[in-house]
DOVO-401430 format. One line per 8 residues: for each residue x, y, z of C-alpha. Coordinates in steps of 0.2 Angstrom, whole numbers, plus 5000, padded with zeros to 4 digits. Layout:
REM residues N
X,Y,Z; ...
This chain:
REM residues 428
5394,5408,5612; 5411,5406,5603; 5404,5405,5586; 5396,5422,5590; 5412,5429,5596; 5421,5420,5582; 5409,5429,5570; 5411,5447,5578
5431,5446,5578; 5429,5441,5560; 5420,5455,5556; 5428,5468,5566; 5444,5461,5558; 5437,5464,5542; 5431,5482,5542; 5447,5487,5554
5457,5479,5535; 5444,5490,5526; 5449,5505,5536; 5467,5503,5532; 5467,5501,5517; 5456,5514,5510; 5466,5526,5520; 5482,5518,5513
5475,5519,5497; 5471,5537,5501; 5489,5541,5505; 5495,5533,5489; 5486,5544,5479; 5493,5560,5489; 5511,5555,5487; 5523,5563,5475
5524,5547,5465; 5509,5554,5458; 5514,5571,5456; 5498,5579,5462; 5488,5572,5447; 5489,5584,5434; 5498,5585,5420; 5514,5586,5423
5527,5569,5422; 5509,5563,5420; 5502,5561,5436; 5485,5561,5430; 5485,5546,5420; 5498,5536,5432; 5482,5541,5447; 5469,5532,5434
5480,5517,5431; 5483,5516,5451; 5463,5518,5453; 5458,5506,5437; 5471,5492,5444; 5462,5494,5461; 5446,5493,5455; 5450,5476,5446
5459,5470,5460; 5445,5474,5473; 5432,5465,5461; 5420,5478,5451; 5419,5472,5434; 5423,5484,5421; 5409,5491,5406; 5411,5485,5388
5427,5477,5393; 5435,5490,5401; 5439,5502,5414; 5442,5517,5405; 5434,5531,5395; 5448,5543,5386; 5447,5561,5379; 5458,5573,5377
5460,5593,5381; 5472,5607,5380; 5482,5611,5397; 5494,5626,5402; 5506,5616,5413; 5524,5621,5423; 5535,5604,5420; 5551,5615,5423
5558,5631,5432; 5547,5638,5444; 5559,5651,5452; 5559,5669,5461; 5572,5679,5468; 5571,5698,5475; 5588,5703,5477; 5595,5687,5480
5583,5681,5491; 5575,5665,5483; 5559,5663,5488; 5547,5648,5492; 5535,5643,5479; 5517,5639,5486; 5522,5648,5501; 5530,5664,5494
5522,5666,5477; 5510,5658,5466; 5514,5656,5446; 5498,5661,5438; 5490,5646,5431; 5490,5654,5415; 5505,5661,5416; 5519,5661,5403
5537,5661,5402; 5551,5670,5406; 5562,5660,5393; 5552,5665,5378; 5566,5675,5371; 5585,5671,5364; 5587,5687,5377; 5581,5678,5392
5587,5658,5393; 5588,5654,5409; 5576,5669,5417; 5585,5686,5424; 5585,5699,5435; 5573,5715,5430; 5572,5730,5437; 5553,5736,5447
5542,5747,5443; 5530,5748,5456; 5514,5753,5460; 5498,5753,5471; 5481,5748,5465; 5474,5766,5463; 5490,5772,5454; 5487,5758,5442
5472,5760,5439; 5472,5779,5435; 5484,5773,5422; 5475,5758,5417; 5471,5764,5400; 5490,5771,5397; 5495,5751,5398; 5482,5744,5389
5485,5755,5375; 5504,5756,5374; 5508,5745,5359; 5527,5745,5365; 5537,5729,5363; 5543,5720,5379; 5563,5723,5377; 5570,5710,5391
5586,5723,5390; 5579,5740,5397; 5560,5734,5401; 5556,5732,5419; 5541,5721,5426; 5526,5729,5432; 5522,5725,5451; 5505,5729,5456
5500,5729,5474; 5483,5723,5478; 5484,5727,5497; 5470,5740,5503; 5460,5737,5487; 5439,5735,5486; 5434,5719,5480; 5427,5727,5466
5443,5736,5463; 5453,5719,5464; 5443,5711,5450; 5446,5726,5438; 5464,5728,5443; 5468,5708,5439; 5457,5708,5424; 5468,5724,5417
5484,5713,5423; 5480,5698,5414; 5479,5707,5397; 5494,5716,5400; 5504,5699,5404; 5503,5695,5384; 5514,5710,5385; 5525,5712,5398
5529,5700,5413; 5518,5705,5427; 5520,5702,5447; 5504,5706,5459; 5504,5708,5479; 5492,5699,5488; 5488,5695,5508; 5475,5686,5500
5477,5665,5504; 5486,5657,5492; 5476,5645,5480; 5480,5637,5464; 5470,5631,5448; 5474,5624,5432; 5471,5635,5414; 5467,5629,5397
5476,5645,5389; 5494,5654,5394; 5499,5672,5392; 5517,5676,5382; 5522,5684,5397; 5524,5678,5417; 5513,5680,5430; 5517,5679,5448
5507,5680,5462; 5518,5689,5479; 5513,5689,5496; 5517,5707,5503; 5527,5702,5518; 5540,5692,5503; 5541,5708,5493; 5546,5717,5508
5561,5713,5506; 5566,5719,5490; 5577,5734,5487; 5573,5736,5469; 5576,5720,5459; 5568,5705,5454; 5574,5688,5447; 5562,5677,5435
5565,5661,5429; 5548,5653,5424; 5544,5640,5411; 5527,5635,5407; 5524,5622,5393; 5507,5622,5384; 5500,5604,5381; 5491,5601,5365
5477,5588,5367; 5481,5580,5382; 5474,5563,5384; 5464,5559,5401; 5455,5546,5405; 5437,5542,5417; 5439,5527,5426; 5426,5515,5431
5419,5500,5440; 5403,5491,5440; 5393,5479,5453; 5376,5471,5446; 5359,5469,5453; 5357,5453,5460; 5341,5452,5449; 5344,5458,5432
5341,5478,5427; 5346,5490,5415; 5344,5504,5433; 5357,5511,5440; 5365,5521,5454; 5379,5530,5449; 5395,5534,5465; 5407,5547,5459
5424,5557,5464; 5434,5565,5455; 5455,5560,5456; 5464,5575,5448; 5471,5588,5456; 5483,5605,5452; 5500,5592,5449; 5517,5599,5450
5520,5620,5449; 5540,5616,5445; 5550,5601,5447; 5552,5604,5467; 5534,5610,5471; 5516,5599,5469; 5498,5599,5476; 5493,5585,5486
5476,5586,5484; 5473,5573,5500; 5456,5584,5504; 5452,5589,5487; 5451,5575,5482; 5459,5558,5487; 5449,5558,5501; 5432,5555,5490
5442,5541,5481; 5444,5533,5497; 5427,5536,5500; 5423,5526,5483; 5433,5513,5487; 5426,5511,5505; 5406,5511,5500; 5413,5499,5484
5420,5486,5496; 5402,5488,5508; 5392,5486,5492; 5403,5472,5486; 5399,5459,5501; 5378,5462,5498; 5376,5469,5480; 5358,5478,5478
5342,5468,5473; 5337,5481,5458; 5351,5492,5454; 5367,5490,5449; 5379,5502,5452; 5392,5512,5445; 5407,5520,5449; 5416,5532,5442
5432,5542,5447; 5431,5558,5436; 5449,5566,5427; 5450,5585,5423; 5437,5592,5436; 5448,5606,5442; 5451,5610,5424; 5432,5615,5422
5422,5599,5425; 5428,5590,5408; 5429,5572,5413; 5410,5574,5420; 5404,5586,5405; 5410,5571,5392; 5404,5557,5402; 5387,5565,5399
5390,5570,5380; 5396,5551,5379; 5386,5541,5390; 5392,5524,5396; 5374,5519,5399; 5358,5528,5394; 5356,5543,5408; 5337,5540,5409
5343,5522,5419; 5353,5530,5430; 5340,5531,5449; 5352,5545,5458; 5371,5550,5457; 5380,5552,5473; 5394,5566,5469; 5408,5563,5484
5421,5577,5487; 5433,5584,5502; 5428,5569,5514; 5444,5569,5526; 5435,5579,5540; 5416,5582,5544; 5418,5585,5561; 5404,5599,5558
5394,5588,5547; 5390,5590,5528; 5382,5600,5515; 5373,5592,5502; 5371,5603,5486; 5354,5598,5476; 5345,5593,5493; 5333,5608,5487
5330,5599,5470; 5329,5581,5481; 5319,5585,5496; 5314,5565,5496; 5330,5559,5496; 5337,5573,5507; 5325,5568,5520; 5331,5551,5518
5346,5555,5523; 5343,5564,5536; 5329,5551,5543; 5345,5539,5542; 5357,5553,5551; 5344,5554,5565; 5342,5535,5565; 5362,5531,5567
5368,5546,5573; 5381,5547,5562; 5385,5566,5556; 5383,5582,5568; 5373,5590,5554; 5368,5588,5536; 5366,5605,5529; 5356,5609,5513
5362,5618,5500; 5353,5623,5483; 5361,5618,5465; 5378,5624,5462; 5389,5621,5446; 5403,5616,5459; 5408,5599,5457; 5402,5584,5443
5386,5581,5449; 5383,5598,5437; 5380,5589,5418; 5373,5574,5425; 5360,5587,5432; 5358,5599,5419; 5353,5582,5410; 5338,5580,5422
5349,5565,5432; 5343,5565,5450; 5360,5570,5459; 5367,5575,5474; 5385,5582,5478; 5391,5579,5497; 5406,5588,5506; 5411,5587,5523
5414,5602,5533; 5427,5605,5550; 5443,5614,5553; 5454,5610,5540; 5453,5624,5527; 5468,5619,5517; 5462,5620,5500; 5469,5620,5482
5486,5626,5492; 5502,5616,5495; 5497,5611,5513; 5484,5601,5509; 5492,5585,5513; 5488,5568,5520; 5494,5571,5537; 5480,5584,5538
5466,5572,5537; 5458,5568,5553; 5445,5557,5544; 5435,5560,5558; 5419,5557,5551; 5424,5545,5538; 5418,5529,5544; 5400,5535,5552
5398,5544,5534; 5402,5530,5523; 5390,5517,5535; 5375,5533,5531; 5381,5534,5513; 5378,5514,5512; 5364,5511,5520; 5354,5529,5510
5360,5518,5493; 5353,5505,5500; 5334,5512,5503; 5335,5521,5486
């Protein structure tokens, strides 16, 4: 009776350690250390040595004799100032106003070094666009001297109307700085291309307080070639297989928008990292009979699905040995369940997993979804690779926005999902 209780202590022990240290590990990779892995101060490759060294310390071994697969790719990022005024009210960045992740720089010109005040002309969305034409066509030279920025309001705009008013915006911010107002929720991206001139994005209840003036101070600094890096880990079969099961996440995030502002990213997507590391360390204690397994944690997803896309083009094993990819993002919640993208491509599989949900009782729901092109399962799946990309869904809707913190995750779901996530790669 002792040894039995010996045993459970022991083992209750050892997943309660687990737990803590995937959510430490989680935490880690939100803190401002890592500068919301992007490309600013390098956050993204200080994110994939943080995840490599884990790898190795938890005990995959690495491919070819290494963790690491490196390409490169061009980035608009914000390293520097990120500040605006109206009148001389400073406002909050991420809160206040967006940058445009394409945005360019106030500080382009001798005339302009450390940003300025302009004066406003402002209008509505249906006054600009009656005039759409007379700004595309104007061939007049910003001058930083007389010239004011162009504010836009988007507020009581059709959908439709809002596309065509930022479409007609975004080519004139190669001529003149550009401001938009929005009510819309603030989220961020990351650009492979800048415009010569800043754009900001404006919450209308911020430019209320204007009487007239507006102060710009942006710098944005376009990388050339940028080098990122995939990071992976491998368990072998216990018999010996070329086959493989392939768990992924992707690490980046948005980075820093200015030296005092960055993106967490603890749902999107540290929280799949933690996932990766938790189903690592389940599958480490009883590897599988006939597959090995892979894992990958993907670089440059929110730039366009870059890390995934070469990974493909530049296989680190042949694709027609990988059995199924498990695509893991947004997995700090789930108190509603998940969606599984592909489960109308995979019925099999997807009524594996739900026979094992209904079995353990693990998830509220699992909700199908048909393909998307929405996270890096996509290549692996144009290739013909049997994939499936999971998300958890609840009440935390804080996404690509500066709220989207570690405190925010209730991992409610967490533990039941990584014990259904096991044991469906397990009877694959």
């Amino acid at each position: 009776m002792q040894l039995i209780w010996g045993i459970s202590f022991l083992l209750s022990f050892q997943l309660y350690s687990q737990s803590r240290q995937v959510k430490e590990f989680t935490k880690t990779l939100c803190s401002s250390e890592f500068h919301g892995r992007g490309y600013v101060e390098n956050g993204s490759n200080i994110a994939a040595d943080f995840i490599g060294k884990t790898f190795q310390e938890i005990g995959l071994a690495p491919i070819n004799g290494t963790y690491f697969q490196e390409f490169t790719f061009d980035v608009n990022t914000f390293p520097a100032n990120c500040i605006v005024k109206l009148d001389t009210h400073l406002l909050q960045p991420g809160i206040d106003f967006l940058v445009h992740p394409a945005s360019g720089s106030t500080c382009n010109s001798p005339a302009c070094p450390d940003g300025r005040f302009f004066p406003i002309q402002h209008l509505q969305g249906a006054d600009f666009l009656a005039k759409k034409l007379l700004f595309l066509n104007s061939n007049k030279v910003f001058d930083y001297d007389k010239d004011s920025v162009l504010i836009v309001s988007l507020i009581g705009c059709k959908d439709t109307e809002i596309k065509e008013i930022r479409a007609a915006l975004m080519q004139l911010a190669n001529s003149r700085p550009i401001v938009e107002i929005t009510n819309e929720k603030f989220t961020w991206s990351v650009s492979q291309t800048a415009f010569l001139y800043p754009y900001i994005q404006l919450k209308e209840a911020a430019f209320s307080t204007s009487k007239g003036a507006i102060f710009l101070n942006i710098e944005n600094k376009f990388l050339k070639n940028f080098q990122a890096r995939n990071v992976f880990g491998l368990i072998k079969a216990r018999k010996e297989t070329d086959k493989t099961i392939i768990i992924s996440a992707h690490y980046d995030h948005l980075g820093r928008m200015g030296r005092n502002t960055y993106f967490p990213g603890a749902n999107d997507n540290a929280s799949g990292n933690g996932m990766l590391l938790s189903l690592a360390e389940n599958l480490l204690l009883k590897p599988l009979k006939k597959y090995n397994v892979i894992f990958i944690a993907f670089a440059a997803e929110e730039v366009g699905l870059i890390g995934s896309e070469f990974i493909v083009e530049n296989p680190i094993l042949p694709l027609k040995d990988i059995r199924f990819l498990l695509n893991l993002d947004i997995m700090g919640s789930g108190e509603e369940g998940v969606t599984v993208v592909n489960s109308t491509l995979f019925d099999k599989e997807y009524q594996l997993l739900c026979k094992l949900n209904n079995k353990k009782k693990a998830l509220k729901q699992i909700k199908p979804r048909g393909p998307a092109a929405n996270s890096d399962h996509y290549y692996f799946t144009q290739k013909g690779v049997p994939s499936f990309f999971i998300y958890t869904m609840g009440p935390n809707k804080h996404y690509h926005d500066v709220f989207d913190t570690f405190e925010e995750l209730s991992f409610d779901a967490f533990e039941p999902l990584s014990k259904l996530l096991a044991a469906f790669i397990r009877k694959l």
